[in-house]
C-alpha positions as CSV (number, residue, x, y, z in Angstrom):
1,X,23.0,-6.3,23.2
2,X,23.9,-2.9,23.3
3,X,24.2,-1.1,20.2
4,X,27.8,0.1,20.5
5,X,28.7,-3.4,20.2
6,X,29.3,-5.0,17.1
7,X,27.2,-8.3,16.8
8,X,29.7,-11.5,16.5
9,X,29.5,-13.9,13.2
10,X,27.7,-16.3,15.2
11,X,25.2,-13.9,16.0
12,X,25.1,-12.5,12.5
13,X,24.7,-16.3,11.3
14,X,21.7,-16.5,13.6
15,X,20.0,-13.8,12.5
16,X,20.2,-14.9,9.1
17,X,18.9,-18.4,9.4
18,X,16.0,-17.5,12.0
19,X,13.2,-17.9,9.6
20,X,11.0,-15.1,11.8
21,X,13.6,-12.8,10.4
22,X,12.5,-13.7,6.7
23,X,9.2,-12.3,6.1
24,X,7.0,-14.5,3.2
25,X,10.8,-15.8,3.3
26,X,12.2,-13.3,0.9
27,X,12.3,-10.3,2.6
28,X,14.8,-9.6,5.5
29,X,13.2,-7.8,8.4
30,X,15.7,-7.9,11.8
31,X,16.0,-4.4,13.5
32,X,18.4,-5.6,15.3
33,X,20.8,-6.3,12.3
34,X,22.3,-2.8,11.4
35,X,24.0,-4.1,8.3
36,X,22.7,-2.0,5.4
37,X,23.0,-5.4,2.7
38,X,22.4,-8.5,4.5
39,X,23.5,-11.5,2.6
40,X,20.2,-13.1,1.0
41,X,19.0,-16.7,2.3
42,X,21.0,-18.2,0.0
43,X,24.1,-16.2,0.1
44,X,25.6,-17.4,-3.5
45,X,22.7,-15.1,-4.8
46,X,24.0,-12.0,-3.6
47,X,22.6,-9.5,-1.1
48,X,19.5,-8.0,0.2
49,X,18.0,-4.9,1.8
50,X,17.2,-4.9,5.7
51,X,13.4,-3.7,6.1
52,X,13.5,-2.8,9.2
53,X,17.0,-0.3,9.0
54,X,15.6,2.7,7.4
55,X,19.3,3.7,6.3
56,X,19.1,-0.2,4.2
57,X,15.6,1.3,2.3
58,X,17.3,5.0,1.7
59,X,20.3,3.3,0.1
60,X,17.8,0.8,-2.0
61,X,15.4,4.3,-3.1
62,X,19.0,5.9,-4.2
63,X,20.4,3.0,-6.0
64,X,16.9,2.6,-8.1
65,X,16.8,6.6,-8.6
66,X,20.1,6.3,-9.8
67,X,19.8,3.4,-12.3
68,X,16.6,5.0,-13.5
69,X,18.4,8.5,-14.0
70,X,21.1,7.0,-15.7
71,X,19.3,4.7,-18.3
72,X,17.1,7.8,-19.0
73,X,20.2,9.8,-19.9
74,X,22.0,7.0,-21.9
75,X,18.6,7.3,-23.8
76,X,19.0,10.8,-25.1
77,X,22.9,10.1,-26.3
């Protein structure tokens, strides 16, 4: 697959359930997926991060800094 082309739902829906893509079957590790939040396994629990896109653990760093930075200043009020 190139990577200018946009990966079908099938495809997507393959990924997901490939269990070689879940490592110790909770993380999501598919560096072929360039989604930043994969749906988890079982997608009625939300989303998770794809290890193996560095722009998916940038975006998870930021979001923790961020709810660390603003629970410290809600803190001081």
């Amino acid at each position: 697959m190139k990577t200018e082309e946009k990966p079908t739902k099938e495809l997507l829906e393959q990924w997901h359930k490939d269990p070689k893509n879940w490592k110790f079957g909770i993380f999501y590790f598919n560096k072929d997926d360039k989604r930043i939040f994969p749906p988890k396994r079982n997608k009625y629990f939300g989303w998770t991060v794809n290890f193996a896109n560095l722009t998916s653990i940038i975006a998870l760093v930021v979001l923790v800094i961020t709810i660390i930075a603003i629970s410290k200043f809600l803190k001081t009020l």
